[in-house]
Z-matrix of the N, CA and C atoms (Angstrom, degrees):
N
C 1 1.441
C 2 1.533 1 111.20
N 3 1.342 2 115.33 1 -31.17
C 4 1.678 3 121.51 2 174.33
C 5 1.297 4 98.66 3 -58.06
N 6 1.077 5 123.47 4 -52.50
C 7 1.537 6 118.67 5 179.30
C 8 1.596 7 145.45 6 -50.50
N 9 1.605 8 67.10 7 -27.83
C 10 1.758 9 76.29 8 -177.76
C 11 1.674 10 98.66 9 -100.30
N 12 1.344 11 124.19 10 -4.62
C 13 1.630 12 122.35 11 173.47
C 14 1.263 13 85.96 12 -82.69
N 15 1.057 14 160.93 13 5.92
C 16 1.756 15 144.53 14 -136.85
C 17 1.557 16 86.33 15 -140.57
N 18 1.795 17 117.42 16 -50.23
C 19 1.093 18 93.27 17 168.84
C 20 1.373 19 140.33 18 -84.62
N 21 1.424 20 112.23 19 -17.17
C 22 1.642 21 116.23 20 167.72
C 23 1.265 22 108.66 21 -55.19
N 24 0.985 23 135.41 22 -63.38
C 25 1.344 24 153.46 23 -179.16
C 26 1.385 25 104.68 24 -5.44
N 27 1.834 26 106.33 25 -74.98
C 28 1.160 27 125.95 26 175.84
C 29 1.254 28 129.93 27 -63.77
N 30 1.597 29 114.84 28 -28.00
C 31 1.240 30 129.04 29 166.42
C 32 1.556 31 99.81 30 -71.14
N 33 1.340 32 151.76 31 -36.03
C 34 1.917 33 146.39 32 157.22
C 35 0.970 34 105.79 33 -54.29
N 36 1.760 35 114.13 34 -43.70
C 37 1.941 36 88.95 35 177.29
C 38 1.354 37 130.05 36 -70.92
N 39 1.615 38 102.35 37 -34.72
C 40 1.671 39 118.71 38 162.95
C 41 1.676 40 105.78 39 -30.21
N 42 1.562 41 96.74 40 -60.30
C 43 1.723 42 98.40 41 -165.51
C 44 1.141 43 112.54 42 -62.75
N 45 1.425 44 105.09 43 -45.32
C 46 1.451 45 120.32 44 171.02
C 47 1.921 46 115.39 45 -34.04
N 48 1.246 47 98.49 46 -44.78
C 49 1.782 48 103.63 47 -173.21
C 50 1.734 49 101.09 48 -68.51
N 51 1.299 50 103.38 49 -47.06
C 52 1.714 51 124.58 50 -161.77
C 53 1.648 52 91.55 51 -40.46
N 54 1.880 53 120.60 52 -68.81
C 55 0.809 54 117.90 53 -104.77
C 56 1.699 55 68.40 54 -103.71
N 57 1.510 56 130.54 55 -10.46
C 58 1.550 57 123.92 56 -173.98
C 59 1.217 58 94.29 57 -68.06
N 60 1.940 59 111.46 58 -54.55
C 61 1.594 60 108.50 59 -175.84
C 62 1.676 61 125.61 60 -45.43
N 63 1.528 62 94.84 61 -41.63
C 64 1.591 63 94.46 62 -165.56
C 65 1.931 64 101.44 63 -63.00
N 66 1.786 65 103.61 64 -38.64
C 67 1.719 66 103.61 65 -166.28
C 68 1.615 67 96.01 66 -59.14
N 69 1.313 68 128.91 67 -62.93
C 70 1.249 69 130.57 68 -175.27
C 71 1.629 70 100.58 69 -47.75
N 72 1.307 71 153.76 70 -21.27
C 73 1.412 72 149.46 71 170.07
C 74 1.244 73 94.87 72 -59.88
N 75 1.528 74 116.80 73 -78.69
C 76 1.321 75 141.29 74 -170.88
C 77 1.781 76 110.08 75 -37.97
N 78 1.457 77 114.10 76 -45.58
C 79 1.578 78 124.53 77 170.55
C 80 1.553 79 107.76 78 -64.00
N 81 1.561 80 114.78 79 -26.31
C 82 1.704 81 108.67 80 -175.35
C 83 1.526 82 102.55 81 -75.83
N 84 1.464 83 107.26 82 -45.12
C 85 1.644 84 125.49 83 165.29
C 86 1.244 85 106.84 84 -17.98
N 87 1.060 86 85.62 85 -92.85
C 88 2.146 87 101.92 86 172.26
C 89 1.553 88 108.58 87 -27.28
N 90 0.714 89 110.53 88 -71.09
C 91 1.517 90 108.06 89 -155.97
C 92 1.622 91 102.97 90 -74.41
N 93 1.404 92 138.26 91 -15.38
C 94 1.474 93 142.77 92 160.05
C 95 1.120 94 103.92 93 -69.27
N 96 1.610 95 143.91 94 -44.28
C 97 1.243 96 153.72 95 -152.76
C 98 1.802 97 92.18 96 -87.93
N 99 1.619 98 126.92 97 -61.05
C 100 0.870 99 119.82 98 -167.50
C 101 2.149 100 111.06 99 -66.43
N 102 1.377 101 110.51 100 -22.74
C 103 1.078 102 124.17 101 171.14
C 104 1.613 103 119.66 102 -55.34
N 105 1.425 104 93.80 103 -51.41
C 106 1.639 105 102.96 104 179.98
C 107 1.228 106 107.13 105 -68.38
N 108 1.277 107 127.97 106 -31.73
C 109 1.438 108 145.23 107 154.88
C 110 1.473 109 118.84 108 0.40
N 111 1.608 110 81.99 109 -91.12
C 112 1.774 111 116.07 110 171.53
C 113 1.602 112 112.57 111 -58.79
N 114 1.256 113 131.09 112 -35.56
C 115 1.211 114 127.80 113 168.41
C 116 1.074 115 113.23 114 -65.83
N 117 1.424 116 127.16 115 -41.77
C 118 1.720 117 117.51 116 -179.76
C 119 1.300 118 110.74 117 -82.06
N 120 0.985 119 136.48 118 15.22
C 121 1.436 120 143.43 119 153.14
C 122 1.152 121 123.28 120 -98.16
N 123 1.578 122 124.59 121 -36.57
C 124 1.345 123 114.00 122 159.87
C 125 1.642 124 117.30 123 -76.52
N 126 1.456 125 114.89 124 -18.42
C 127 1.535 126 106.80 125 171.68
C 128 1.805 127 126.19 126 -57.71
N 129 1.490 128 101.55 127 -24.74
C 130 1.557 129 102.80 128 158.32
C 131 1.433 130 115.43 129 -85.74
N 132 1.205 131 129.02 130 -38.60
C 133 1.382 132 121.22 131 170.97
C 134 1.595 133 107.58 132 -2.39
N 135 1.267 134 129.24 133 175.75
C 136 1.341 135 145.46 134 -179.77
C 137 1.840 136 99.67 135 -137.93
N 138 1.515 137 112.56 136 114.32
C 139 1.298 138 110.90 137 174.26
C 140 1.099 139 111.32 138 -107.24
N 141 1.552 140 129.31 139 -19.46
C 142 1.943 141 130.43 140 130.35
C 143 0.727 142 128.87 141 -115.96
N 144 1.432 143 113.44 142 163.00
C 145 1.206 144 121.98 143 164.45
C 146 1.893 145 108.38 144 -119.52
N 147 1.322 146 88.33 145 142.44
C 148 1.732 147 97.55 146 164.91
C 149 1.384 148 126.25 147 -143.18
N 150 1.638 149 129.72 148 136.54
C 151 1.136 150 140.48 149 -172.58
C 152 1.041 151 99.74 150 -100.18
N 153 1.787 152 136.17 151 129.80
C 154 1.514 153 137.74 152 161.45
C 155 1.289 154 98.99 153 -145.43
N 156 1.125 155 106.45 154 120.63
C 157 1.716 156 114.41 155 176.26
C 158 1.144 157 94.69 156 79.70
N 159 0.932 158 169.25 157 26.79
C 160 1.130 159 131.34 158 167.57
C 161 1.879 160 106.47 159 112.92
N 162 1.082 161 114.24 160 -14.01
C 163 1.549 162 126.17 161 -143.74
C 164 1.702 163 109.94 162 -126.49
N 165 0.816 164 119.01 163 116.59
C 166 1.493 165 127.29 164 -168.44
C 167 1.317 166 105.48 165 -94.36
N 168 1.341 167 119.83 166 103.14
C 169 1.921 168 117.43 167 157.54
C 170 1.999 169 93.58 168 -107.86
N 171 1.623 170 75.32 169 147.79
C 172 1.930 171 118.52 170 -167.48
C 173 1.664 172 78.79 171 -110.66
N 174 1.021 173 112.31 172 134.23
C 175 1.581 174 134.27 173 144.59
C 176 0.879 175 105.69 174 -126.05
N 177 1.924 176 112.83 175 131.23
C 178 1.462 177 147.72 176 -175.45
C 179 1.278 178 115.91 177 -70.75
N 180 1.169 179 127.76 178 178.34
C 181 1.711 180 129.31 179 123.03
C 182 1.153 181 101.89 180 -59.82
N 183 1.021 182 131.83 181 -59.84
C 184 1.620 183 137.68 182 -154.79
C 185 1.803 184 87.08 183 -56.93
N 186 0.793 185 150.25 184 -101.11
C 187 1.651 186 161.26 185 160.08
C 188 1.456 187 106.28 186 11.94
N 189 1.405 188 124.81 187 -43.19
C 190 1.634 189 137.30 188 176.19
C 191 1.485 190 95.64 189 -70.84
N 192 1.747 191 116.83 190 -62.69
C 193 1.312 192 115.74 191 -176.72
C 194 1.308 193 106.13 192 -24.03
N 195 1.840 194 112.63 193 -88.53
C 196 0.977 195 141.19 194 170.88
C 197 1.628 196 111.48 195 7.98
N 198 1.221 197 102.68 196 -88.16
C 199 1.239 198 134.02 197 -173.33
C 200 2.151 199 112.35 198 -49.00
N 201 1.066 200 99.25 199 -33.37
C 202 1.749 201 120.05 200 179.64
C 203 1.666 202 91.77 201 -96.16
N 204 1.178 203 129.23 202 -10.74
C 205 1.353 204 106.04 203 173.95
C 206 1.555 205 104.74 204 -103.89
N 207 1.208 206 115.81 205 -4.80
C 208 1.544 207 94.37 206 179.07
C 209 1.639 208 93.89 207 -102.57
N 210 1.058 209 134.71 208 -12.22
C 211 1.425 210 128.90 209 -170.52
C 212 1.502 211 103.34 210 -53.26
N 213 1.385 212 137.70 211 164.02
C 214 1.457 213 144.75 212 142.38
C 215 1.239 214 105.61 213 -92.02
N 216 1.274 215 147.30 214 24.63
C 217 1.321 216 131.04 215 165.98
C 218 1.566 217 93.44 216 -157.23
N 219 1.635 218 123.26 217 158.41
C 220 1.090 219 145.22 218 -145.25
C 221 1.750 220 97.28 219 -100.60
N 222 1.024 221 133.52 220 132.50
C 223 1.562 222 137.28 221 -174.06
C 224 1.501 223 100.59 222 -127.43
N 225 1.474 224 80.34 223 173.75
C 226 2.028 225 91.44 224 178.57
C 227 1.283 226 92.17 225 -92.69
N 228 1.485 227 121.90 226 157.04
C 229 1.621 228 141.09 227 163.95
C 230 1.848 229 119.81 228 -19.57
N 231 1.947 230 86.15 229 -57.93
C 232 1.518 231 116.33 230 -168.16
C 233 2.260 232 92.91 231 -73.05
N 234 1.047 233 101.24 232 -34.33
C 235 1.464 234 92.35 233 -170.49
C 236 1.371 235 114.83 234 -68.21
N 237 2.016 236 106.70 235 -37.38
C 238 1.115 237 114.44 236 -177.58
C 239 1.962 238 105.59 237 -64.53
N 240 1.147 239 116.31 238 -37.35
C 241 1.323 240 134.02 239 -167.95
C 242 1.663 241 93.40 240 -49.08
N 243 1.255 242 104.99 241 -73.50
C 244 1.336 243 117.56 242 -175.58
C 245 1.069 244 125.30 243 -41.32
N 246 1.470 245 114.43 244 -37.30
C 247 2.009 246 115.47 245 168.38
C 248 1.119 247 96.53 246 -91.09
N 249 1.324 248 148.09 247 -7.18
C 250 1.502 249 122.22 248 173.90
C 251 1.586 250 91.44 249 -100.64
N 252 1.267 251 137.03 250 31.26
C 253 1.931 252 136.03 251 146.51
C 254 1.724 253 95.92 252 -101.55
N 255 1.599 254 111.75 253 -37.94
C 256 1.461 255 99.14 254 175.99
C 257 1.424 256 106.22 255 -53.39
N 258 1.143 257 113.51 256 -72.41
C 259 2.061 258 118.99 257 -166.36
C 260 1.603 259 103.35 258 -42.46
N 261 1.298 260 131.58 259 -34.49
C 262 1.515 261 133.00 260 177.54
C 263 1.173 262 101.21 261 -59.41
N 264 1.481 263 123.15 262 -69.67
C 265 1.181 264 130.21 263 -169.73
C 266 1.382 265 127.40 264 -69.66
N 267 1.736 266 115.33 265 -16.81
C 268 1.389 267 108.39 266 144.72
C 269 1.534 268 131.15 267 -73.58
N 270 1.315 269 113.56 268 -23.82
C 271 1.531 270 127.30 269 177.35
C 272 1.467 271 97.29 270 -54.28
N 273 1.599 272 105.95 271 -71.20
C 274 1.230 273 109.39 272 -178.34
C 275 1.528 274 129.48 273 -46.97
N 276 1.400 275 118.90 274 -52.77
C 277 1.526 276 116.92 275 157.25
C 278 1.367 277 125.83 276 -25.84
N 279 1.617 278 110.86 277 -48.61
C 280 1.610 279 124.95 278 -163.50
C 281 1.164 280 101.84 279 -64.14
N 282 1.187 281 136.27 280 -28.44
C 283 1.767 282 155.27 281 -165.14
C 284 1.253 283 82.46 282 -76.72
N 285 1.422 284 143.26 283 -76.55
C 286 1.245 285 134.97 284 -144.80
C 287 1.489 286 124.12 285 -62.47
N 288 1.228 287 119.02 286 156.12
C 289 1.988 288 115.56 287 -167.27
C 290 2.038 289 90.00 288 -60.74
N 291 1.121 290 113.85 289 146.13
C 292 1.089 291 130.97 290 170.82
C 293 2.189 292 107.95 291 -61.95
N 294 1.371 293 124.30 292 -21.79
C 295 1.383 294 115.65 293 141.52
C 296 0.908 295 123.62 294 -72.31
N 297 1.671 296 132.54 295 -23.26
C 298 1.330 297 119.06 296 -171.05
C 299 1.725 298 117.06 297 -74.80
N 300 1.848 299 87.73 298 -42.14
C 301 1.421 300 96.94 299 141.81
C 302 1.514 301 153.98 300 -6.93
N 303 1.136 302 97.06 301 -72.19
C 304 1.674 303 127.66 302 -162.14
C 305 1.747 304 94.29 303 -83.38
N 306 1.360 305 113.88 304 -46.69
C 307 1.349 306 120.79 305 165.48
C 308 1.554 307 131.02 306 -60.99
N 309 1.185 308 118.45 307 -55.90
C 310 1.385 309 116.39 308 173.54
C 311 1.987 310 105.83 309 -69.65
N 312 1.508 311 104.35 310 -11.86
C 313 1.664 312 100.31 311 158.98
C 314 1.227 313 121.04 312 -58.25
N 315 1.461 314 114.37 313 -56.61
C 316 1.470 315 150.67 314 -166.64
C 317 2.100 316 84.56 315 -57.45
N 318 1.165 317 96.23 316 -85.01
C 319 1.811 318 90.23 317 -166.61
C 320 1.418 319 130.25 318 -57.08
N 321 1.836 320 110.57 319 -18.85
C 322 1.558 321 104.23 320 144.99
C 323 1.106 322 126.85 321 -42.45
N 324 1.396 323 113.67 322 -78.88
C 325 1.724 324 126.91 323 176.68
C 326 1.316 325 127.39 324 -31.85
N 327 1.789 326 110.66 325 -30.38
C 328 1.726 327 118.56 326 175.54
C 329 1.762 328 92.15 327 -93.79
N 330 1.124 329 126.23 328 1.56
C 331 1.717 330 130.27 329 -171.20
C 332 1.531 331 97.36 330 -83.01
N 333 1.462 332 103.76 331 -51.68
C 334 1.417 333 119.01 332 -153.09
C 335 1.740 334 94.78 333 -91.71
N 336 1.338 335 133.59 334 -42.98
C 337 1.088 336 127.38 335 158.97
C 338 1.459 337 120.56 336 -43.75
N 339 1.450 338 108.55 337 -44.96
C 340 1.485 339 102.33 338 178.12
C 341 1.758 340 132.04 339 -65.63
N 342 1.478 341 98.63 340 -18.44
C 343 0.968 342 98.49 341 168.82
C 344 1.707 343 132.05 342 -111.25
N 345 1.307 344 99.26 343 -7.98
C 346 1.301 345 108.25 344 173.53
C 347 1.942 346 96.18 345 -75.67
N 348 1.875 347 128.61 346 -31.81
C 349 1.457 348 106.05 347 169.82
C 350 1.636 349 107.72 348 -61.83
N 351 1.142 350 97.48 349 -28.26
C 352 1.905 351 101.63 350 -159.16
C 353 1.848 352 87.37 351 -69.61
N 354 1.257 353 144.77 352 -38.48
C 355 1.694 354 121.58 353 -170.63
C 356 1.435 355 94.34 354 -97.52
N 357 1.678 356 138.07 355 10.83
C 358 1.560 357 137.14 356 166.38
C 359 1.507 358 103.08 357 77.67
N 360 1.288 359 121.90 358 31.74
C 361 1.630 360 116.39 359 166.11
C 362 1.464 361 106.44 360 -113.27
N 363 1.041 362 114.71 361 45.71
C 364 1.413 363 133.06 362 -160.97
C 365 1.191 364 125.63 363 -157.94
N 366 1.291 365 143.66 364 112.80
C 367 1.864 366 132.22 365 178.72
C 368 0.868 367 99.95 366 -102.92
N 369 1.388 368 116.23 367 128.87
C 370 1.580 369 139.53 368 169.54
C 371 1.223 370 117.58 369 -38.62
N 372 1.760 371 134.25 370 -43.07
C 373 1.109 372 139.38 371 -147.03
C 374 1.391 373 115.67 372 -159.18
N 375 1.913 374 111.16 373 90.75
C 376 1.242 375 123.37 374 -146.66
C 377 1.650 376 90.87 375 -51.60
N 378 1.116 377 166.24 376 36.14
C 379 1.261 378 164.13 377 -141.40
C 380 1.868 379 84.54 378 -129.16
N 381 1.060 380 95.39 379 -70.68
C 382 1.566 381 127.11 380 -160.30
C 383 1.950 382 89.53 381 -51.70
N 384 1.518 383 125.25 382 -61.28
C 385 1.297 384 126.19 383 170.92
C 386 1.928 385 117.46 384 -31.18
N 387 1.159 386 85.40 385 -26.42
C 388 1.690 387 80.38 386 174.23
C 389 1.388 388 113.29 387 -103.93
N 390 1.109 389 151.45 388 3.28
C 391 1.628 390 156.81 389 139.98
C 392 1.544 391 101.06 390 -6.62
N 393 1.107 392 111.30 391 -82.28
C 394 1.322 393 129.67 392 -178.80
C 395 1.502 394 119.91 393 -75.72
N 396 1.326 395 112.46 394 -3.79
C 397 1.582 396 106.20 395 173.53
C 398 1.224 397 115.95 396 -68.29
């Protein structure tokens, strides 16, 4: 009968170990689960906002993620930010009628002309570009 208390014994402490290991698993559980948690809630977060036209694009975390996971090389936050407003703002473009397009092309290009004559890195009158050719 000593024997067989001798072996339960060891067989409760056995369990005894099992069941600390498994709770301490179960506590790492928790605290990864509550982690992933908080990340999928800040992945919708909004870390900008931008108004153009009239038109509001939200860039995420989730959108930065995105954007840093397809890269091959490692960026700053703000860089990733910035091409994931590019990819919005091409999405968004693509939606538009292909004149509406072609037009808001058209008045950049006289935008950016206008002001590149207006700070003088610019000649008014491709005429003048050939002087010096």
């Amino acid at each position: 009968m000593a024997v067989e208390l001798r072996a339960l014994q060891a067989t409760v402490e056995k369990m005894k170990r099992r069941v600390h290991r498994v709770e301490k698993e179960a506590s790492a559980l928790r605290s990864d689960l509550d982690e992933i948690i908080v990340l999928l809630a800040d992945a919708s977060q909004p870390v900008a906002r931008y108004v153009i036209d009239g038109e509001e694009i939200v860039v995420t975390e989730a959108d930065v993620a995105a954007v840093q996971a397809r890269l091959t090389r490692p960026c700053s936050n703000e860089a990733a930010q910035e091409l994931a407003l590019a990819e919005k703002l091409a999405a968004w473009l693509a939606q538009l009628p292909e004149g509406e397009r072609r037009r808001r092309f058209r008045e950049n290009i006289e935008a950016i002309r206008a002001e590149a004559i207006a700070k003088g890195i610019a000649v008014e009158d491709p005429r003048e570009a050939a002087i010096y050719d």
